[in-house]
C-alpha positions in Angstrom: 0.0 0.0 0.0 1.0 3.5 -1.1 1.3 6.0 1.8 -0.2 9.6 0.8 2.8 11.1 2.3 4.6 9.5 -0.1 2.6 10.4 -3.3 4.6 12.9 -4.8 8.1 11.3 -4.7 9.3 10.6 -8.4 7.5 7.2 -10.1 5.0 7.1 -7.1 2.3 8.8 -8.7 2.7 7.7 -12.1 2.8 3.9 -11.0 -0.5 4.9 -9.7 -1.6 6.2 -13.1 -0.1 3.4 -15.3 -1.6 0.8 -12.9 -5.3 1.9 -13.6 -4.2 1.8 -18.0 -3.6 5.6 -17.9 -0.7 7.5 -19.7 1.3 9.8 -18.1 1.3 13.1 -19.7 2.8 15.3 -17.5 4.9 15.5 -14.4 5.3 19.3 -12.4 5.4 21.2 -9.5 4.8 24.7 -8.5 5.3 26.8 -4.9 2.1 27.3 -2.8 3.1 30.6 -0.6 1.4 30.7 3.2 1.9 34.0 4.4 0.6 35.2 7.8 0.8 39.2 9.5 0.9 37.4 13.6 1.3 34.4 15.6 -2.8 34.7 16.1 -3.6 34.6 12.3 -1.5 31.8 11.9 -2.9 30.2 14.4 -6.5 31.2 13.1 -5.2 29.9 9.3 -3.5 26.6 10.3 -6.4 25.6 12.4 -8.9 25.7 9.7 -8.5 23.0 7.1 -10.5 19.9 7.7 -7.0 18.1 8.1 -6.5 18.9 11.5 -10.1 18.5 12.8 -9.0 15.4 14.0 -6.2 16.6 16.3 -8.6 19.1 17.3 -11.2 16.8 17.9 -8.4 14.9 19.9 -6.4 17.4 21.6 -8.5 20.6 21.8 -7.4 24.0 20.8 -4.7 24.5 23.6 -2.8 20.9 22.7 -2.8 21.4 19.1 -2.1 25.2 19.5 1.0 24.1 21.6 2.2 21.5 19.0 1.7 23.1 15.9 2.9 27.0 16.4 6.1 25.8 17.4 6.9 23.6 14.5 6.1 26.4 12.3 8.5 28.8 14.5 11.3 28.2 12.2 9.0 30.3 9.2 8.2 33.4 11.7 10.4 36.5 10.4 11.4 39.0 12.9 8.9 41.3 13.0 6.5 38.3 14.0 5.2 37.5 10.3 5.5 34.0 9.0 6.0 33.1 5.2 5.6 29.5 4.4 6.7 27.9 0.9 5.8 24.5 -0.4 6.6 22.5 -3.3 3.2 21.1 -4.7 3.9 18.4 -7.2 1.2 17.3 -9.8 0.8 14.5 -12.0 -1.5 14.5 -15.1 -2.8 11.0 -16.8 -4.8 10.4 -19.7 -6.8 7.2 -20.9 -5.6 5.9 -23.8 -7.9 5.6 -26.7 
């Protein structure tokens, strides 16, 4: 079984494609930019997506607060802003015929 964590490492994804009888037509990736003014937006904005509901549901707001601002720490510029940059990777099949 493929792990979704490890989805967008090279041949993953397109194993995935080929498996099903798809072509693989294109392979990419582009930079999704998080930025945030203060610690409390970030907060706000990181708390939000329906991925973490479950650590919510788990931990409450003051567990998962405690957890997740400081692994996010090392994006926080001086004057208390945060700028976070990913590396989303995309994978575009097509059916033969």
């Amino acid at each position: 079984m493929i792990g979704l964590a490890s989805i967008g490492s090279p041949g993953i994804a397109e194993k995935l494609f080929t498996g099903q009888g798809f072509n693989v037509v294109e392979r990419g990736a582009s930079a999704s930019v998080l930025e945030f003014a203060d610690e409390e937006i970030a907060w706000q904005a990181l708390r939000s997506p329906g991925l973490v509901k479950p650590a919510l549901d788990s931990l409450g707001d003051d567990a998962l607060r405690d957890l997740l601002l400081p692994a996010v720490e090392q994006f926080r510029a001086a004057d208390g802003s945060y700028r976070i940059v990913n590396e989303l990777t995309h994978v575009i099949g097509q059916k033969p015929g």
